[in-house]
Structures are given as C-alpha cells and as structure tokens.
N, C-alpha and C positions, 0 to 999 in steps of 0.2 A: 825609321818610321816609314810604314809604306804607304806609297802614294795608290789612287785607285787607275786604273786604266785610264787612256788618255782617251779612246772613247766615250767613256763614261759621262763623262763632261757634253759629250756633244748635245746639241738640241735641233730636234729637226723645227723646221719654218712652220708657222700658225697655218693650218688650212683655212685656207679660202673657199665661202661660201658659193655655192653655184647659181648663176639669176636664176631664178625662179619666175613666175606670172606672176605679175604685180595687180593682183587683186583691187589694189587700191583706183588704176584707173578705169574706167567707165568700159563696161562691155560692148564689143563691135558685134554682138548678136541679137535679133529681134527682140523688141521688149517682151514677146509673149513665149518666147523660148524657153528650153529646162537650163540653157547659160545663163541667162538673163535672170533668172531666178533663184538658183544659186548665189550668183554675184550680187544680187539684194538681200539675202538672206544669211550672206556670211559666211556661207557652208564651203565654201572654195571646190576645187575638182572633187572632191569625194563626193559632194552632196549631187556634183554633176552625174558622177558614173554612177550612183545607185539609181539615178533617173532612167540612164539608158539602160534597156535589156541587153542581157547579154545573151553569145552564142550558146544554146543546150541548157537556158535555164527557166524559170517558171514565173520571170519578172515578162515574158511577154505577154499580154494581155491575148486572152481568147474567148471567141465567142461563147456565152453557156445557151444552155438550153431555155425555149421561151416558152413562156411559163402560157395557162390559157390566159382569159379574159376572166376577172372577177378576182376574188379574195386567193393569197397562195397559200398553197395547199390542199383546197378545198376542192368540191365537187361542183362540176358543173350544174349536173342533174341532179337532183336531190332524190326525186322517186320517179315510179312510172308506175299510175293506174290506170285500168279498164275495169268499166263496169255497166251497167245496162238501162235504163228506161228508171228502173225502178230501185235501183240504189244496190244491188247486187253484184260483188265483186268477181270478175272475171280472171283477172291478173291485176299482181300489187308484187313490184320489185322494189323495195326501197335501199336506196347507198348508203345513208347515215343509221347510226346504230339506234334503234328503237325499242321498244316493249311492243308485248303484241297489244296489248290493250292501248298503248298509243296507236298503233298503227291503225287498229278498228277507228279509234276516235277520228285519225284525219281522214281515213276515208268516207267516214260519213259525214265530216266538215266540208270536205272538199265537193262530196257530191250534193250537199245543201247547196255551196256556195255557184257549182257549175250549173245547177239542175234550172235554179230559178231565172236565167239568165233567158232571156229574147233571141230569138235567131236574125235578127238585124242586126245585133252589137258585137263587135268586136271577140275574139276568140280569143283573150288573153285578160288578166285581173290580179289584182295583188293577192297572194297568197293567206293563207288561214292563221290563227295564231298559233295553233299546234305545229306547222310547217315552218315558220318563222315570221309572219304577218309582212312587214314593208320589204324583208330582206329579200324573197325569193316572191316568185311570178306562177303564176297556173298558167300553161297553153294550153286549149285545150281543140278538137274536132269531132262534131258530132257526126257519127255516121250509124243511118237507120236507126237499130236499137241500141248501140252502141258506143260510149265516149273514152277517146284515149286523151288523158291526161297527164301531162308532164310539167311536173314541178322542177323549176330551174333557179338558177340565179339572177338576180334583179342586173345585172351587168350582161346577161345573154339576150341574143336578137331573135326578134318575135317569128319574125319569119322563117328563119334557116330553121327556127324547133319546129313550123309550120309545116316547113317542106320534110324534116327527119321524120317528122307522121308520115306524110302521105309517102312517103316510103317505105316505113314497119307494113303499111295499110296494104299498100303494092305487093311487098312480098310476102303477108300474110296469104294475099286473094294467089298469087303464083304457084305457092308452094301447097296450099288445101285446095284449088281449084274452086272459084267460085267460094270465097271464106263466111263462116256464116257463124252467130254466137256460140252452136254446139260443136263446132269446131275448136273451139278456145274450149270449153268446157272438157270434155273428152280428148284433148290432144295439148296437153296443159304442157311437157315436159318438150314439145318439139316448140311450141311456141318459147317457150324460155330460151329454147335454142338457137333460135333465130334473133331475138333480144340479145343474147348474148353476142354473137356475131356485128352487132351494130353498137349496143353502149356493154363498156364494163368499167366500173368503178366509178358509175359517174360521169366519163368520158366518151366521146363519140370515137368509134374506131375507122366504122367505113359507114360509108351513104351510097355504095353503087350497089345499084340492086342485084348486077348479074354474078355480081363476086359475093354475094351473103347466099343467092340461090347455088352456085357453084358449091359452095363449103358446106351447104345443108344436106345436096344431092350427094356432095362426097361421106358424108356423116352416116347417111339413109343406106348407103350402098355396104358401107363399115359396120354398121347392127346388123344389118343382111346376114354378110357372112357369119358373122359371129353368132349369131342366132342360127344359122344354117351346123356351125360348125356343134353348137350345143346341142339341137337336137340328134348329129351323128352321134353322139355321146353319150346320152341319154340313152339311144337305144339300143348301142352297144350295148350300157352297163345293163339296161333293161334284159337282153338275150340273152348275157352272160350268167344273170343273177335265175332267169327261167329255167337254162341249162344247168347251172348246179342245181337250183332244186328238184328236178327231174331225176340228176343223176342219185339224189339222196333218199329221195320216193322211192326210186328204184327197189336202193339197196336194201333202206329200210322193209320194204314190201319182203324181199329175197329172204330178210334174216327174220317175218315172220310167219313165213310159212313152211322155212327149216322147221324153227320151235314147235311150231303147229303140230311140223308131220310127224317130229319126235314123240312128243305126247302122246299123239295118236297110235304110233309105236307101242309104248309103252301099256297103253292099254289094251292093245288088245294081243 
C-alpha cells in the first residue's frame, strides 16, 4: 500500500494578523477634521482618503467662474430704448426674445410710464407689465429731446446703469461731434456700433470711454478702405465692360459696311 509523501502531511503555521488602527479608540485629530469624521462615521481610512485630493486628479476643489448679480443665467439688461419728446422711437435693442408687436407695445408702455414722470423725482421705477412689472427696473435720463432707457434687473444698481448712460451719452457726442436726434436717425447702423462695443447679450463689456472710441475709429478706418477698395473695382470692371463694348461697336460697325459696300457692288 503506498504511503503519500512525508511532505504531504506538513502544515504550515495559521498566519497572523497584522495590527491594524484600532478604529475603536477615539481620534487624536480635531473634532472638525475629514479624521474626525470619518472615525464617527464608521467609514475607517478609505472614507479618510476620498476626502483628501489627490496628486493630478479633479477631487481638488477650484475656483468657477462668478456668475453676475441677479437670476443665473439670465440677462442683466433686458432692453435698451431711445426715443423722443413725443413717443417716437430712435433706437430699441432688445436681449430677450420678443414679437415685434410686443416690442411696439413696451415701448409705448414704457414711454407712458417715463413720459409722465416730474423732473424732481428720481430716475428709476418699477418696470411695465409687458417688461416683467416688479422683476425688472426702468433707468432712465432725460436729455433735451431725448430719453435713453434701460430696462435692467430688479437685483442691478441704480447708479452704475446711471453712470453706463452717461457714458453711451459721452461717446455718442465724441464720435458725431456735437450728437444731436438726426444723428441717431440717419447714422442708425454706427450707433448700434457703438452699443455693441459697450453691452452684448445683456451684459456690460467695457465702460471706458476711450477704448469703445478707439475700436469705433478702428471700425471707421476698416469700411474706408474697403469702400476705397470697392470702388477701385467697380471701376475697373466699369472700364473693362466700356472697352469690350467699344471693341464690339467697332467690329460690328466694320462687318456692316463690308455688307453695305458689297451690295452696293453688286448693283451697280
């Protein structure tokens, strides 16, 4: 009968566990620590280390981007109109999405609600019910025949929309010299230009005046040329199109006073 190897038979000795952190007694780190909280919460080292960030990964907290004042998402500026003495609209940008026939209706809400208004009181009022009534604010500043209106957010400061007029106001008069209401009327496209330079989508971009004139004069000089360059073009093709018909007059001319002379040939 065979026996198995005398090996076989051997047993190695039970391993032995290695100490470990005894959870069970009280932590030696501050009560408001990620130890401290852990060890009351049972989670042992692991719950520790997903507390701590680690090197090259995206457990570190980072600043984000701050957001403005008011609802997120949203626009600061809701619209921007001008319009005259008499209820006639000069410029009307609006940031939220309307119908044109709303658009008419607030601005003649809006210039009811401006128009009636005392030159002792205060330059700013709760906005229309077609604009959004308590949510948003009218600023607005009367100059000569003229009121620039800006519909903002109830969370925006009366003044800095105060002083962002009298800015548009500034480099209106800088940029037309001397700005006057047929100036908005007839120069409608460079005004929006200048609007655009200072709010887009609602948001304020710049407030300094000599950097919205700098980008306008850069603008002005950039249609120059390019109006420069269109009419070199224009008259090329102009001189080229005169020269072929010339040369076609010509020939035509040439091939009918051949026919002519032949005829005439021919008869007699």
């Amino acid at each position: 009968m065979l026996r198995a190897p005398a090996w076989s038979c051997f047993r190695f000795p039970p391993r032995r566990p290695r100490p470990g952190p005894a959870l069970s007694k009280p932590c030696p780190a501050a009560p408001g620590g990620a130890r401290a909280r852990a060890c009351a919460g049972g989670g042992g080292w692991g719950r520790i280390a997903s507390e701590i960030p680690r090197r090259g990964s995206c457990a570190r907290p980072r600043p984000g981007p701050q957001l403005p004042p008011g609802r997120p998402g949203s626009a600061m500026i809701k619209a921007i109109l001008i319009f005259n003495n008499h209820g006639k609209p000069r410029l009307s940008k609006f940031y939220q999405p309307y119908s044109e026939d709303t658009q008419q209706q607030i601005i003649r809400e809006t210039f009811h609600l401006v128009s009636k208004r005392d030159e002792n009181v205060c330059n700013f009022l709760e906005g229309g019910l077609l604009i959004g009534g308590s949510d948003n604010k009218l600023i607005y500043r009367h100059y000569a025949t003229l009121y620039f209106v800006f519909c903002v957010d109830s969370s925006e400061s009366e003044l800095g929309i105060l002083d962002l007029i009298q800015v548009f106001v500034e480099t209106l008069d800088k940029c037309f010299e001397n700005v006057c209401e047929l100036d908005l009327i007839f120069h409608v496209d460079k005004v929006h230009n200048i609007l655009a330079e200072m709010v887009m989508g609602g948001m304020v971009l710049e407030t300094n005046m000599n950097e919205i004139v700098t980008q306008i004069d850069a603008q002005n000089k950039l249609e120059k040329s390019e109006s420069g360059r269109s009419e070199i073009r224009n008259q090329f093709r102009s001189t080229k199109v005169k020269v072929l018909a010339g040369q076609e007059l010509q020939s035509y001319n040439c091939k009918e006073l051949n026919s002519a002379s032949g005829e005439l040939r021919r008869g007699l």
